[in-house]
C-alpha positions, 0 to 999 in steps of 0.5 A, spaced: 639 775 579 644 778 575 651 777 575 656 784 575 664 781 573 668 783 579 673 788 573 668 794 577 673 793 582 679 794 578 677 799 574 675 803 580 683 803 581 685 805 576 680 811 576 680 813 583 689 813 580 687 817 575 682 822 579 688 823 584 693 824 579 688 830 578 691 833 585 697 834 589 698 832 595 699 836 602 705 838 605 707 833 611 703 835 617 700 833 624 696 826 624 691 826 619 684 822 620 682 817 615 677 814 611 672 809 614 670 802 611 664 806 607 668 813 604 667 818 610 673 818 614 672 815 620 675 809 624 673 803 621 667 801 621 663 808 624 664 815 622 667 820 625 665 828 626 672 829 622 673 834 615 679 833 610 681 841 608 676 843 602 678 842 595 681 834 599 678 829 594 679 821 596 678 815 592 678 809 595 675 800 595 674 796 602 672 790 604 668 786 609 663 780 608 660 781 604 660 787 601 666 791 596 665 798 597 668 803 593 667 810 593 669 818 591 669 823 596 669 831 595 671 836 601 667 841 597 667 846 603 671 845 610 664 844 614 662 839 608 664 832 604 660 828 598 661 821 597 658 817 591 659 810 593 658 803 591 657 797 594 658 790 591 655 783 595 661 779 594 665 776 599 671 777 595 674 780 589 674 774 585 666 771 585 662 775 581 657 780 584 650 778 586 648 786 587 649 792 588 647 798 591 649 805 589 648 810 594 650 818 595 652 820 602 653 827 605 656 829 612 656 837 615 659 839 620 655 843 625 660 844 630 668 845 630 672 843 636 675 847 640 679 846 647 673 845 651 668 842 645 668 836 641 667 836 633 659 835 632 657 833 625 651 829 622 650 825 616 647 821 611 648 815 608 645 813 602 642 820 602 639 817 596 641 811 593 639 803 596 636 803 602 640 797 604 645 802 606 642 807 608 642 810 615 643 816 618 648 820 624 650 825 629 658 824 631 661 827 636 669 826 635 674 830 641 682 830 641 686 829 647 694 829 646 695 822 641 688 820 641 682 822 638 675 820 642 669 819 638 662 817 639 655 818 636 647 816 635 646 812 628 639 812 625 637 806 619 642 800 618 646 805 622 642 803 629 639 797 627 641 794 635 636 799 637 639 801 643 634 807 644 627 810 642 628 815 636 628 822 640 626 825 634 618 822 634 618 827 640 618 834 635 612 829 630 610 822 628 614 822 622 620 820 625 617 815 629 614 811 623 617 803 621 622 804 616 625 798 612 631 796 611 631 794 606 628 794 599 627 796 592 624 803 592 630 808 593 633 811 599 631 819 600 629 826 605 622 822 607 627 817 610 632 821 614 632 820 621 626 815 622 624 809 625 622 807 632 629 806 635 636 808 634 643 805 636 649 808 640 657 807 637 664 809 639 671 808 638 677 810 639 683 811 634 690 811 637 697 816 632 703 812 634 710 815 635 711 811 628 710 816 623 704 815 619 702 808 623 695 809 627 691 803 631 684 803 631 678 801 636 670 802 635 664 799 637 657 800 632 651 799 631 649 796 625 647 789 626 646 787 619 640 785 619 638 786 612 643 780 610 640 776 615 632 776 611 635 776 605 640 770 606 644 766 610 649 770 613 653 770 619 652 776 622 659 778 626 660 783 633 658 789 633 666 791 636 673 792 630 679 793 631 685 795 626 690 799 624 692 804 619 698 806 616 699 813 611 706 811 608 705 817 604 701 824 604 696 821 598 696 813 600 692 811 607 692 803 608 688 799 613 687 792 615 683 790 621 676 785 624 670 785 625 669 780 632 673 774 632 671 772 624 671 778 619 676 781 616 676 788 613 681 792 608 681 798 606 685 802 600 685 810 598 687 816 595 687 822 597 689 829 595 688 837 594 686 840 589 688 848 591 695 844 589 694 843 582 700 847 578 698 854 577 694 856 569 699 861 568 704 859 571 708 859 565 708 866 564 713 870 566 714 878 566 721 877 562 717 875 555 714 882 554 716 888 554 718 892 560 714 898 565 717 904 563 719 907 570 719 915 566 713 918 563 714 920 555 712 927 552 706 925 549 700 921 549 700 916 544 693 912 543 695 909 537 702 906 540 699 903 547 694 898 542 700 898 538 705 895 543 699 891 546 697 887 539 705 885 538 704 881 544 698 879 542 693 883 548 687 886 543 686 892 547 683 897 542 678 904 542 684 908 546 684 915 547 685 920 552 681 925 554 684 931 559 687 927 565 685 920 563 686 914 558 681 910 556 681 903 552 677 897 551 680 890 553 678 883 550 680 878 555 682 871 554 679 865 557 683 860 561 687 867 564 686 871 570 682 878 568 688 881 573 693 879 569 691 881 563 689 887 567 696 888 568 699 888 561 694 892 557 695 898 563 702 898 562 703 899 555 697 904 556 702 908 561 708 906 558 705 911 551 700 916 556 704 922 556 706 927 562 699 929 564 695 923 565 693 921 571 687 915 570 688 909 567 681 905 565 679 899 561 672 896 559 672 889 559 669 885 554 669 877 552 665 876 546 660 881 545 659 882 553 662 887 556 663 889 563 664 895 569 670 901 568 675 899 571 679 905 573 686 906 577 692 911 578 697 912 573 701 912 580 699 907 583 702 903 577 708 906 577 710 906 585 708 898 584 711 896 576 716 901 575 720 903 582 717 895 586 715 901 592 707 899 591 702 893 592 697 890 588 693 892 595 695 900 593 693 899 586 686 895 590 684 901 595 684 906 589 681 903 585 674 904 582 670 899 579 663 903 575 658 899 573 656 902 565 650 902 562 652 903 556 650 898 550 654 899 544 652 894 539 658 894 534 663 889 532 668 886 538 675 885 537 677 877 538 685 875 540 689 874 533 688 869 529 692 862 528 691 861 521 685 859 516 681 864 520 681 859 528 683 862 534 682 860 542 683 853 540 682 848 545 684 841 547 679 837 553 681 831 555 674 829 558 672 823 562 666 819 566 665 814 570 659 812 574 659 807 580 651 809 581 649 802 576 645 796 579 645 792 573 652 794 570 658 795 575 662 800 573 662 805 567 667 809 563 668 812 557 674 817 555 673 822 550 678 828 547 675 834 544 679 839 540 676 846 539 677 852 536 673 858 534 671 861 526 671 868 524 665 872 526 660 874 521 658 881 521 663 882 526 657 880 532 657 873 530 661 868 534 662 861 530 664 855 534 666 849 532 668 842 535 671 835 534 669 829 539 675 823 538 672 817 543 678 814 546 675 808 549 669 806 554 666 800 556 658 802 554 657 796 551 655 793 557 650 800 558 644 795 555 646 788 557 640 787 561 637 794 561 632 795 555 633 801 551 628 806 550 624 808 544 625 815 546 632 816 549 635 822 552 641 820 554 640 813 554 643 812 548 650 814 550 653 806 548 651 810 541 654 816 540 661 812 544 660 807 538 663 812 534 670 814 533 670 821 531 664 826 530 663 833 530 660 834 536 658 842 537 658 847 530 654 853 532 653 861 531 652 865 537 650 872 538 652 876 545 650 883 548 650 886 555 644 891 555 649 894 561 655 891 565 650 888 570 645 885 564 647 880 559 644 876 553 646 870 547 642 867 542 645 861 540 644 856 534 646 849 531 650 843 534 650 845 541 652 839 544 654 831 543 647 829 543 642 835 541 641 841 535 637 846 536 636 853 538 635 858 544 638 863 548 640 865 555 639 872 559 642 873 566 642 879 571 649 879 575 650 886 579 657 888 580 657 888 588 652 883 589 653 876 591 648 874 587 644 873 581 638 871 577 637 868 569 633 864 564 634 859 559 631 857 553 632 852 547 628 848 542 632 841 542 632 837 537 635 830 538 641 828 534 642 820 530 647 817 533 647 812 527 648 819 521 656 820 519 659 825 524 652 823 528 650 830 523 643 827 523 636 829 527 632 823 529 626 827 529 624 827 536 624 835 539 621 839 545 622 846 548 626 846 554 627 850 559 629 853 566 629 859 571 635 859 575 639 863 582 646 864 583 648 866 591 656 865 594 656 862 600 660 867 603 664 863 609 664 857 606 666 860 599 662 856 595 657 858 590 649 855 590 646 854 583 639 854 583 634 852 577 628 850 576 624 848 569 623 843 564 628 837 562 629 833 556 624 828 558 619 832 558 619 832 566 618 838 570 624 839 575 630 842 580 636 842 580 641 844 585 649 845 584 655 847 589 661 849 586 668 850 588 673 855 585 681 855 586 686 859 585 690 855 579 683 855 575 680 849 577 673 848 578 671 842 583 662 842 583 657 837 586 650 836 582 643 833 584 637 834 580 630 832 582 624 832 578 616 828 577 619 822 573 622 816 574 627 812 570 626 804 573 631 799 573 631 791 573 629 791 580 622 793 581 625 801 583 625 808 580 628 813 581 626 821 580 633 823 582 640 825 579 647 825 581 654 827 580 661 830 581 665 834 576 672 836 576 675 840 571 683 841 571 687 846 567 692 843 564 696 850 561 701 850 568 704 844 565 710 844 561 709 843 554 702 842 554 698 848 551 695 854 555 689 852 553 688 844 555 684 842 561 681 835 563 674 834 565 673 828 570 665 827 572 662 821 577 655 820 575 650 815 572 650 813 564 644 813 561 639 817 564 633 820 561 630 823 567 633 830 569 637 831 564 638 839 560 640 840 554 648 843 556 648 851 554 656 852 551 656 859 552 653 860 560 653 866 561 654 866 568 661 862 566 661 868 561 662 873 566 666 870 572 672 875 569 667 881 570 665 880 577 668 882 583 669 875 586 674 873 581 677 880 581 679 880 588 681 872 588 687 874 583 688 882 585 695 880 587 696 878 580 697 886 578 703 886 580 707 879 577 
């Protein structure tokens, strides 16, 4: 059986440090519940119904005989969390582990408490991972002054006391089937909520006068009876008690025991995400030029773009007509649309005239273009020029039209920095994966600096980037696991191998047929590990909460073994994908949906949830699933992939350039299965700042 050395333990520390670090913590509130032995929150070793805020992120180890458990958990939406797990069979820190069991595990609240009703929620542990933790529950918690009542029914490991028939085998055979506890083909849907028998569990957590202090008591009904068949092990009872202290809003400790001869400890970091610094919080109004609060005597079209290039705003193609000025803006990433909105519309009224009364834009990135936004003159006056205005003025007269226009001529881009570059960018990118039975913990931390070259023919978009590999611990990726004679990804330890190398050198062609129908062409270096060349369409109505696309590419792997891994090794195929978009209106997420053909030539699907937050940053959780398998040493295979990515800008932060941002992903290394080839220019990303979700989540932006 193979060893895994006990570092795991140490570099989930400082990785779970380091993903704090990406969030600030809450303000001092009322007591807050904490997490439980395995990630969810909960008492110590149950969970609870209990939610963190969304955008919440915990990082975390505990231990108990004979297990280390280590963990993220992501609040992705209020009535949902995400935790990636990994369980280590050790009984302390410093033996080596014998095993390890990866798991994802899920909690959705069905119902919130109120007055007179509990908190009910269910979820899953190992929703997809080892079956040895995996298990199932409906939990009910209830506040009572400073106590906080919890109970439940487990499934799986847990309610392997079997206190109780499955009520569920009622509504159909399936659920009243034998279910292992244990084995090597991974836990998944056919799984949850079955088995003959399920157990009951409670607990109660008590917040003490001292500030931060908590004293917890439960009652579970895991039995651990996988540990027993497996080896000698001395199962405790099934009661715990032990306190929790949060000396601070971003630190829980907690220390207790299980029967009369097991203790358990449990360590984790926790903040939000919606506190981290603004991206243009460095902004202010007092670097420009003012609103003028009198009107000019004439119409000058030439003197708005003028003024707006001189503080490097590309507005251009202005003109009047009658009663309304009209111009075209080409908006810069990493910045709100309403504030860019908000200059460009100031030099366009600070050079309109006496008699203009309408002010409009057209919106355009690259060579995509986006509805009219029209508002009036006034509006703009009361609110910039005499404070006597709203943002939510300027809102309910404004109008948005959809255009159907589809001029193809050349687009303007922000000026240049020097030898033709401009948008220079700085990504400091990270991931680590605690999914990996054979090799514990992985990591690797890369930076990646980018810039874009001149157009050709003023249509032609051209990117270039630089991968510097900081440091990793990939070597250990092949210790024991085989390489593949046609990798996809699983030869990640290679490309990491190399200090620098190019990593995306492409062109790039983009046109909106109509505000609402987008398409690009693409060709090149498009990422770390493929060339090729492909294309993307997307219909995204303006009013609409929905939208629709398809992707195409031909792949062409690279050699990681060339001079700046420039190389092709040979292998290609055509891979490609249809895929939906929906925003989840009370939850404020978005659901991305896509289906297709991935680089291992398996057919599949994908389902991503994403969480925007006003500073920019951008908090997702993915699973794909399709009809091939990767297998691991133990005799097991999986057909799924899984993950949490979290990216940060950076441009808040003083003396860091606008346009850096970090990049944090939790998710295996190595797999082949369910893996895409990654677009550089998605179109639904492309068009966020044209859409009516983003403009009214940074409306108040309009007025600074």
């Amino acid at each position: 059986m193979p060893c895994v050395k006990p570092d795991f333990f140490y570099k989930v520390l400082l990785h779970s440090a380091a993903l704090w670090g990406g969030a600030i913590y809450a303000h001092a509130a009322p007591p807050q519940p904490s997490t439980s032995l395995y990630g969810p929150l909960g008492l110590l070793t149950i969970p609870s119904a209990r939610m963190d805020h969304a955008g919440t992120l915990r990082a975390g180890v505990s231990t108990l005989d004979p297990y280390v458990h280590s963990w993220l958990s992501v609040q992705l939406a209020d009535p949902l969390s995400i935790t990636l797990r990994q369980s280590a069979e050790v009984s302390n820190i410093d033996e080596d582990a014998n095993r390890l069991y990866p798991g994802v595990d899920f909690k959705l609240r069905l119902l919130k408490e109120s007055a007179y009703r509990p908190e009910i929620a269910i979820g899953v542990k190992s929703a997809f991972g080892h079956k040895r933790m995996a298990g199932e529950y409906i939990a009910t918690s209830k506040r009572y002054k400073d106590f906080d009542f919890t109970a439940g029914l487990g499934w799986g490991r847990l309610g392997s006391a079997t206190h109780f028939k499955n009520p569920l085998k009622s509504l159909s055979s399936h659920f009243g089937g034998n279910r292992n506890l244990d084995g090597e083909m991974p836990s998944g849907p056919e799984n949850w909520f079955t088995g003959g028998d399920i157990g009951l569990f409670g607990g109660i957590e008590y917040f003490t006068p001292l500030k931060g202090l908590s004293l917890k008591a439960d009652y579970g009904a895991d039995r651990f009876k996988a540990e027993q068949a497996a080896f000698d092990y001395n199962a405790p009872a099934p009661w715990a008690v032990g306190l929790n202290y949060q000396p601070t809003p971003w630190i829980d400790l907690g220390l207790g025991m299980q029967g009369t001869d097991k203790l358990l400890a449990r360590l984790s970091l926790q903040g939000n995400v919606k506190n981290w610094p603004d991206q243009d919080r460095k902004y202010t109004a007092n670097d420009e030029s003012p609103f003028r609060p009198y009107r000019t005597g004439l119409a000058l079209p030439a003197e708005m773009e003028l003024k707006a290039i001189g503080e490097n705003i590309m507005l251009y193609d202005a003109q009047t007509d009658y009663k309304t000025a009209s111009a075209t803006l080409t908006l810069e990433n990493n910045r709100s649309s309403p504030r860019q909105l908000a200059r460009a519309f100031k030099h366009m009224a600070n050079h309109a005239g006496p008699s203009i009364e309408r002010l409009e834009i057209t919106p355009v990135h690259l060579g995509l273009r986006g509805p009219k936004i029209t508002l009036l003159r006034a509006d703009l006056e009361n609110a910039l020029g005499r404070s006597a205005g709203s943002a939510e003025e300027i809102w309910s007269d404004i109008e948005i039209i959809p255009s159907a226009e589809n001029p193809l001529h050349k687009h303007r881009q922000p000026l240049e920095y020097g030898y033709g570059l401009r948008d220079y960018s700085l990504t400091l990118d990270t991931q680590a994966s605690l999914s990996e039975e054979d090799s514990g913990t992985l990591y690797r931390t890369t930076l990646i600096a980018g810039a874009q070259a001149p157009e050709l023919f003023g249509l032609i978009d051209n990117f270039v980037s630089f991968r510097l590999n900081l440091a990793d611990n990939l070597d250990r990726l092949t210790d024991i696991r085989p390489r593949s004679a046609l990798p996809v990804r699983s030869d990640v330890d290679r490309f990491a191998r190399r200090t620098i190398a190019l990593d995306t050198a492409f062109n790039a062609f983009t046109h909106s047929f109509r505000s609402d129908l987008h398409m690009s062409l693409m060709g090149g270096y498009l990422e770390e590990m493929y060339a090729g060349a492909g294309g993307e369409i997307l219909y995204r109505p303006y009013q609409a909460r929905w939208a629709i696309g398809a992707e195409s590419f031909l792949a062409l792997k690279r050699n990681p073994e060339s001079t700046l891994n420039l190389g092709l090794t040979g292998d290609h195929l055509i891979s490609g994908h249809v895929q939906g978009w929906y925003d989840l209106p009370h939850w404020d997420l978005t659901v991305n949906a896509k289906a297709g053909r991935y680089l291992a030539e398996d057919l599949g699907a994908s389902l991503t949830l994403q969480k925007r937050f006003q500073s920019g940053a951008i908090l997702e959780a993915y699973s794909t699933v399709t009809d091939q398998s990767d297998f691991d040493l133990f005799g097991g295979t999986t057909h799924a992939d899984h993950g949490i990515r979290l990216a940060l800008p950076l441009g808040g932060i003083k003396y860091i350039p606008r346009n850096a941002r970090a990049e944090f992903t939790l998710a295996p290394f190595g797999r082949d299965i369910g893996q895409k080839l990654e677009n550089p220019l998605p179109l639904y990303e492309l068009t966020e700042g044209f859409s009516a979700r983003h403009l009214s989540q940074y409306w108040d932006e309009i007025t600074p």
